[in-house]
N, C-alpha and C positions, 0 to 999 in steps of 0.2 A: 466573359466566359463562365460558362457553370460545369459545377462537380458535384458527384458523389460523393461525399467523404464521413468518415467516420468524425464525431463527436472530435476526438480526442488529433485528428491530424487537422480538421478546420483548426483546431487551437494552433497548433501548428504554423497554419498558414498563417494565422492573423498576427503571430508572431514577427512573425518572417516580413511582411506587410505592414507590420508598424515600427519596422526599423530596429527590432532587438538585433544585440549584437554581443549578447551573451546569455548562456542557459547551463544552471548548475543542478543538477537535482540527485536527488536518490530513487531506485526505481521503487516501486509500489504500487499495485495492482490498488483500481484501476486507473492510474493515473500515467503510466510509463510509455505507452506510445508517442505521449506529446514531444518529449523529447527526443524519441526515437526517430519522428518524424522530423521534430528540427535540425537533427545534424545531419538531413539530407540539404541541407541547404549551407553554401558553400559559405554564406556572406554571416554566417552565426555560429560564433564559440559555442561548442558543447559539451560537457565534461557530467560525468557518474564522481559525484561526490563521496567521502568514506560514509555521509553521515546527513539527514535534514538539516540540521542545525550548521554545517561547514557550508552545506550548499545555500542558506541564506545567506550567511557570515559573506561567502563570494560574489553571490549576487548583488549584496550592498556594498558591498568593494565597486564593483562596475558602476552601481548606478553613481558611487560617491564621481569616480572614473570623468562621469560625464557620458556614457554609454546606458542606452537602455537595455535593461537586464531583466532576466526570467529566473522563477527557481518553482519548482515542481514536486508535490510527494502526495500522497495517501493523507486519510484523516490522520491515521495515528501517529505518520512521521510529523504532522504540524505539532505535536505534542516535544516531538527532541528538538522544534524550532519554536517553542515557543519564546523563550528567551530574549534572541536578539529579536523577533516579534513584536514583542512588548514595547523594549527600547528604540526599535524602528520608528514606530508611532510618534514618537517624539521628538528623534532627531529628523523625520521626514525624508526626501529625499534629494538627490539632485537630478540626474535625466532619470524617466519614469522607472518603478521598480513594480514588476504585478509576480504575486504568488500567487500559485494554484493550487488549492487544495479537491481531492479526491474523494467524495465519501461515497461508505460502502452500507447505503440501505439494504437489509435483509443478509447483511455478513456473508458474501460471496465469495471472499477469500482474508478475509479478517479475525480478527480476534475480537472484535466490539464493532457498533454499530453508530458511533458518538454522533453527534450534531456540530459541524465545524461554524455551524453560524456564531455559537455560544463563544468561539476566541474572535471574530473581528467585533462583536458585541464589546465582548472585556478588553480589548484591544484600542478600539473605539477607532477602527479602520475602514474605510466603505469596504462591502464587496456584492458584488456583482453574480448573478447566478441564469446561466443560459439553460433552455429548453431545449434544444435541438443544435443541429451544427452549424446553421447559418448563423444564429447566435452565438456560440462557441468561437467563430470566425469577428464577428463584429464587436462580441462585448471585448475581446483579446484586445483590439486595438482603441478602442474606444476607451478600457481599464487604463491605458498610457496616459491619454490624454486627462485623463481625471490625477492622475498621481503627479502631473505636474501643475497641472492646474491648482488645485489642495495642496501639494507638498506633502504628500503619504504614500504609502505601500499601498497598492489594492488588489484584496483577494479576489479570486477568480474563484467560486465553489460548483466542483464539477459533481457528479453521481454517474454510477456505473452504465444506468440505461442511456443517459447523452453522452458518454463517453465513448461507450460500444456500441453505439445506433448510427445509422448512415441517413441523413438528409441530402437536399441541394444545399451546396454553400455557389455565391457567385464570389470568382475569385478578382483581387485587384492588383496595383503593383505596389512594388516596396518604396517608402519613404521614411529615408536615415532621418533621424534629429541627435547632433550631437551638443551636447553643454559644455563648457570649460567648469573643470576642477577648479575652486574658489576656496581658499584657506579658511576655514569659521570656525574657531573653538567652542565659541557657546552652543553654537546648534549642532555640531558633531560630538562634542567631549560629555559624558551624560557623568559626570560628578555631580554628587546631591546638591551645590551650587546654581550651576547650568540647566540640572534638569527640573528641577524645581520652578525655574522660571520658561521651564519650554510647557509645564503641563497645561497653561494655561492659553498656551497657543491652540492643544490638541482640541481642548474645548469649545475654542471657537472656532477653529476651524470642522468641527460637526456640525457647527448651527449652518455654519454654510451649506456644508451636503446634506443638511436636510432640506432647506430653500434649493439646491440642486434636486434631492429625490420627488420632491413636487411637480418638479416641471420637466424632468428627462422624459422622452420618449419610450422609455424602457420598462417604464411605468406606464402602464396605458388600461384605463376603461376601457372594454365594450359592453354598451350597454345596448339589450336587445328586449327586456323583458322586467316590469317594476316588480315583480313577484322575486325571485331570488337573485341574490347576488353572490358569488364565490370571490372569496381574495385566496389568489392561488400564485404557487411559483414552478418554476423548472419542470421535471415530467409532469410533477402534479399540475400542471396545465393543458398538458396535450391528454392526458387521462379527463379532466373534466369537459375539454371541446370531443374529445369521443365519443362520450355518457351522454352529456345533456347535447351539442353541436351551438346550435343559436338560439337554444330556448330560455337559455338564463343570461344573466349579465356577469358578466367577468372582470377583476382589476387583475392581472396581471404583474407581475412582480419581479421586475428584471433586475431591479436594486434593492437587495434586501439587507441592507444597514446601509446606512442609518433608514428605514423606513418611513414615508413621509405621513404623516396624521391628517393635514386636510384633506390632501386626496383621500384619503383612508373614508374620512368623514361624508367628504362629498360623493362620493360613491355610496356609503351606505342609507345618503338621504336620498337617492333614487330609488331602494329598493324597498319591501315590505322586510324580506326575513334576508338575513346576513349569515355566511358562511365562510370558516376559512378549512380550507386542505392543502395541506400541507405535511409531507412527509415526517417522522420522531415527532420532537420536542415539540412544543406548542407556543413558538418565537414568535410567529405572527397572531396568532391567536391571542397571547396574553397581552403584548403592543395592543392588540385594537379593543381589548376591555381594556384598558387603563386609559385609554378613553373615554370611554364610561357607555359604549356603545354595545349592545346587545347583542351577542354572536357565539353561534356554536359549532364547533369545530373536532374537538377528540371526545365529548361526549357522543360520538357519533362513528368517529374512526379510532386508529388505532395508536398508541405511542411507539410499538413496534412494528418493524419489520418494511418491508419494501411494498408501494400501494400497486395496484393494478388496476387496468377497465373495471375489472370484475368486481374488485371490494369496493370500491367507489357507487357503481352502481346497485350494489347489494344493501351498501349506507343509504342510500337516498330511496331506495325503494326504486328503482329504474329499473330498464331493461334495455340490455346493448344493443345499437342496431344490429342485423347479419349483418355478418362478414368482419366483425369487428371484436365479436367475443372470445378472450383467452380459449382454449382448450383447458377443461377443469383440473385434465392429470398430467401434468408429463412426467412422462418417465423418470426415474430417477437414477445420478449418473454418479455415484461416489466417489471421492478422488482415493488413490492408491500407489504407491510407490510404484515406477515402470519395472518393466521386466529387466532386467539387468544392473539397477539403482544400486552406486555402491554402499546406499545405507544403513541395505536390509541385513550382509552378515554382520556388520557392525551393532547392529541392534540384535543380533540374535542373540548374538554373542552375550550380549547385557545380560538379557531376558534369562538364557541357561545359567548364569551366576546369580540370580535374582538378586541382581541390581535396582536399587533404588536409582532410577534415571529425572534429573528435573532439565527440563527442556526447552528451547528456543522455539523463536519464526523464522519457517522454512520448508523446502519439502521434508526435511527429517520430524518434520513434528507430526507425521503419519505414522511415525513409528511410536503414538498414541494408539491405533487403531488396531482390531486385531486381525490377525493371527498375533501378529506379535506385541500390542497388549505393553510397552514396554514405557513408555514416558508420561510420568506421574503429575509432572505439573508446566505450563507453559502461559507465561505472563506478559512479555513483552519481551524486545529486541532487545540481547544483551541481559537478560532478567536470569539466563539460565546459572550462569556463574556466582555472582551475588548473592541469589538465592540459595545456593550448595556452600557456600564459606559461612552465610549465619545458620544453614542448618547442621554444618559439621561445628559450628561455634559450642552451638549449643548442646548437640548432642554427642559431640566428643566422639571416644570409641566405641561407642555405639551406633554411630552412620558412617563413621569416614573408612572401613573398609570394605564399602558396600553402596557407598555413594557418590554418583558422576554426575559431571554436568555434559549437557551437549549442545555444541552451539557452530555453526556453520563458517566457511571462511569467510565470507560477506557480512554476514551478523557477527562476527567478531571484530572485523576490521570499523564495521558502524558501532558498535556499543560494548563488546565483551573486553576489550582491551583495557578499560579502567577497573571491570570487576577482578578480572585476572590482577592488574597492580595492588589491587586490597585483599585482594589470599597472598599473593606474594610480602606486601608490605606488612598486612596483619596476622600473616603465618598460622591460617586455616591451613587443618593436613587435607588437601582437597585436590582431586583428579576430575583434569577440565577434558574433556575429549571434543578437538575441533574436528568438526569433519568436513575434509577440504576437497570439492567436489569440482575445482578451475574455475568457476566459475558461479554468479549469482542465481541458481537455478528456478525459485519460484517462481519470480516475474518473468522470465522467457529470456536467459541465457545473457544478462550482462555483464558486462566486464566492472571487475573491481580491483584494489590496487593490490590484491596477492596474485594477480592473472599476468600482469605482466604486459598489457595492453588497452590504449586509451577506447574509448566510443566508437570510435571511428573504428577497431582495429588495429593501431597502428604499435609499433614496439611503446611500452609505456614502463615508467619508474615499476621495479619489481618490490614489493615487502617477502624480506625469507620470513616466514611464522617461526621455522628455529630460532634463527638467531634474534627475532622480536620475544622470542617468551624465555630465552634466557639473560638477554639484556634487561628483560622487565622482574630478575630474580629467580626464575625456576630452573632450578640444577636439573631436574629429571624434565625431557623431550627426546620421547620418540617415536619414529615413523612407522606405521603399518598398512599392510594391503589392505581393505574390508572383502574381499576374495580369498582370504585365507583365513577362514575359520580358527586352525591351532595358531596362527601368529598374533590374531586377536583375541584370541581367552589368555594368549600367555602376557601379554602385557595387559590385558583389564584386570588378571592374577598380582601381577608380581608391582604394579602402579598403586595399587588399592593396598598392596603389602606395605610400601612404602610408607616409614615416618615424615614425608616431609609434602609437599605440594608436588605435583607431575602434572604433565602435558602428554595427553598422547594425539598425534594427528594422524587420523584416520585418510589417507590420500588416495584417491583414485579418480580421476576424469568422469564426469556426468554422461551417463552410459546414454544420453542424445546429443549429444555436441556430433557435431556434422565430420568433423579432423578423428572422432574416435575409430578406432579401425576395430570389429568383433570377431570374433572367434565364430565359426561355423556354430550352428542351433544344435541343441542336444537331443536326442531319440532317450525314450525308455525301450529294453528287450522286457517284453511282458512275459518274457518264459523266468525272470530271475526276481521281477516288480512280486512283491508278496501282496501287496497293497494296505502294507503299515503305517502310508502315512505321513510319514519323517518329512521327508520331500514337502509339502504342505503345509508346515510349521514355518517356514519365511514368508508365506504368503507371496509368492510371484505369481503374478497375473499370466504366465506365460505355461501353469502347471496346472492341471486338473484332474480329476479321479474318471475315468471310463468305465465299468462295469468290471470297479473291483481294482481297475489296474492305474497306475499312473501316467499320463500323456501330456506330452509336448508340443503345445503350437510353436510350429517354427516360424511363423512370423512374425513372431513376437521376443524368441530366444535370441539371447547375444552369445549362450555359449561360455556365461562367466562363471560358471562351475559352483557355483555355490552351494546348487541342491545335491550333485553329487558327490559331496561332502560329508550329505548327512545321510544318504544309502545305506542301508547295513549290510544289502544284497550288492551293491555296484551293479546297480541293473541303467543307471545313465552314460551313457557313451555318444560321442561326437558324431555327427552324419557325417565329419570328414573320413570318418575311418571306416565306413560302409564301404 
């Protein structure tokens, strides 16, 4: 049977199809449908972990289990997994364990652009990297059989264009494989002892996957033309059969670590001139000069950014067939807080105190952008707490009644909850501001453990955030609308006043959750609009200036009052009350 399917749900299938029987992950654009899509399938645990690094940790629980197991995040969550990563490596595994990592060429919803190849490299782990979703489907099952075969972890390294592109995948049926749990301290317990003498296993068992990357199928010549040669992998393959089609010769590169050198070689003794493209870093490019073999590769492209038909053939001096060339402009589509988001009076709020705000990842980290112009600095997941406790360290009172952190319920529950124990423990005077929206908003509305319900939906273990941030030492918590303008100035007031650490949690349900119910859409009466503007200053996408006057798309208003707050005319009123 064949499908269409997305990059990211073929994973899914092949999942499902190689007998996983458990998936732990953290969501992360582009990586989150995979699991979105496996816990449609009845015969696979699936769980939203608080954190990368827990959703390994679980994942090697299952595979220890005797169960094959999955765990899924973005490049930058591999970064809070690097950890048991490392150590995985060497304790290997028991039934197969495949990660998937996400990367985001040309930072499409990211904070960086990293090169995930650089940790199975340092790692010293195969990983496998698909073109299209039929591969996406076959390398998924195929990654099993190599992690028991080897005895290691193997990554899966997706990219957003095969993640969100739709091929044929042919689908097959599911085959369990379960192992018995087997008691082994030396290859489980990693005291400098035991691990000391597993490093040396790690070692040889790469020489083996490189006698494997020689002869997998997954690696493949075609060779069409002694004139050039490209070693290419993932899009950057379907980009160079677009460009050139069969006029050059291709190796192909479905296993990109451990990378194999004679094919590498034997390939490049059929051609005249040798190329490699390849997306970022220059992984395979620098592998095949340290061969000692002639080839050029980024003095020709680029180290940044996402490739296309277009740059590729504009390197090579080609020209795309019709039908096949990008369009040179498209449009461009800014992202922006939704019309009703309860983040934006919470940020106004900041902004009218001029607040020093340092900021998290999430949708509130738009509350960089202007109108409101409000958030100074955003690092990493969990970074925004941290950062406000050594900046109030250092600068005393001279920031700390002026200076907030802001960090989401989800980014708090994955990372902000050890910064918060070190203002609590190391008694920085420092106001953390969660803004707790029900839910994990940026990646498309997942559940996390302050929601109250597992993956599925289902009633799940609840975290109160009260009673976790006064258990973890903070006397001052408490609750506000972000819909009420004076309820938020008077606690980002009298929090900031405060000699000691506070918590405020800014609550209110993500104004797209489908269960939210809204208030009828707001009208302006242009007989009272002066057209001063105010209105304007939150930046709602649902508000615009008409010839002088202020106007309201109603299909876009939820009606959550926000702008008529900051009216001076009271010229906003409900179309309930027309």
């Amino acid at each position: 049977m064949r499908e269409l399917m997305l990059g990211n749900k073929a994973l899914a299938r092949g999942l499902y199809e190689a007998g996983v029987c458990f998936v732990s992950s953290y969501p992360g654009t582009p990586s989150t449908e995979i699991t979105e899509e496996a816990v449609k399938y009845d015969e696979i645990y699936c769980e939203w972990a608080p954190n990368e690094k827990v959703a390994m940790e679980s994942a090697f629980g299952a595979s220890l289990a005797g169960r094959r197991s999955f765990c899924g995040q973005k490049h930058v969550g591999l970064n809070v997994a690097a950890d048991p990563l490392f150590t995985m490596s060497y304790t290997g595994v028991n039934a197969g364990l495949v990660i998937v990592v996400a990367d985001d060429a040309g930072i499409h919803s990211s904070q960086n652009e990293q090169d995930s190849r650089h940790y199975a490299i340092a790692a010293k782990v195969p990983m496998l990297e698909p073109s299209d979703s039929a591969e996406a489907l076959n390398f998924a099952k195929l990654a099993y059989e190599i992690s028991e075969q080897f005895d290691t972890p193997v990554i899966i390294k997706m990219c957003t264009r095969v993640a969100h592109s739709q091929s044929i995948v042919e689908i097959g049926e599911r085959a369990e494989i379960f192992k018995p749990y087997e008691k082994n301290i030396p290859k489980y317990v990693m005291m400098p002892g035991f691990a000391k003498k597993r490093h040396p296993v790690v070692e040889e068992r790469t020489k083996k996957l490189i006698a494997y990357a020689e002869t997998t199928p997954i690696n493949r010549a075609e060779i069409f033309s002694d004139e050039i040669g490209i070693i290419t992998s993932s899009t950057c393959y379907q980009y160079v059969k677009e460009v050139f089609g069969d006029s050059v010769s291709v190796l192909k590169l479905g296993m990109v670590n451990p990378l194999p050198p004679e094919l590498i070689k034997n390939f490049a003794a059929q051609v005249k001139k040798l190329f490699v493209v390849e997306e970022l870093d220059d992984v395979i490019e620098n592998f095949v000069k340290s061969l000692g073999l002639e080839v050029e590769g980024k003095n020709i492209l680029p180290l940044v950014d996402e490739f296309s038909q277009n740059l590729i053939a504009e390197a090579f001096g080609r020209k795309i067939p019709a039908g096949k060339k990008l369009a040179d402009e498209i449009p461009a589509r800014p992202p922006v807080m939704c019309a009703g988001c309860p983040h934006r009076g919470l940020f106004y709020s900041l902004k009218k105190r001029k607040c020093i705000v340092l900021g998290d990842i999430g949708c509130y980290t738009l509350g960089a952008v202007p109108p409101l112009s409000t958030i100074e600095m955003t690092l990493c997941m969990g970074a925004s707490i941290g950062a406000t406790h050594g900046f109030n360290k250092i600068l005393g009172k001279e920031s700390e009644n002026k200076t907030v952190a802001v960090i989401g319920d989800s980014t708090f529950m994955h990372s902000g909850m050890t910064g918060l124990a070190n203002v609590a423990y190391n008694q920085s005077n420092s106001t953390v501001i969660i803004l707790d929206n029900s839910i994990t908003g940026m990646t498309g509305h997942q559940q996390n453990p302050t929601t109250g319900f597992n993956i599925k939906g289902d009633p799940a273990g609840k975290i109160n955030l009260e009673a976790l941030c006064h258990a973890m030492g903070i006397n001052r918590v408490r609750v506000v609308d972000p819909y009420n303008l004076k309820e938020c100035d008077t606690a980002i007031k009298e929090e900031l006043a405060a000699p000691e650490p506070s918590v405020i949690i800014s609550r209110r349900p993500c104004a797209l959750l489908k269960y939210v119910k809204h208030k009828p859409p707001l009208f302006v009466d242009a007989e009272k609009c002066i057209g001063c503007k105010s209105c304007m200053k939150i930046g709602c996408p649902a508000i615009s200036m008409k010839d002088g006057k202020a106007v309201v798309d109603a299909t876009q208003c939820v009606g959550c009052g926000v702008c008529s707050q900051l009216c001076p005319k009271k010229a906003f009123a409900s179309t309930a009350e027309v």
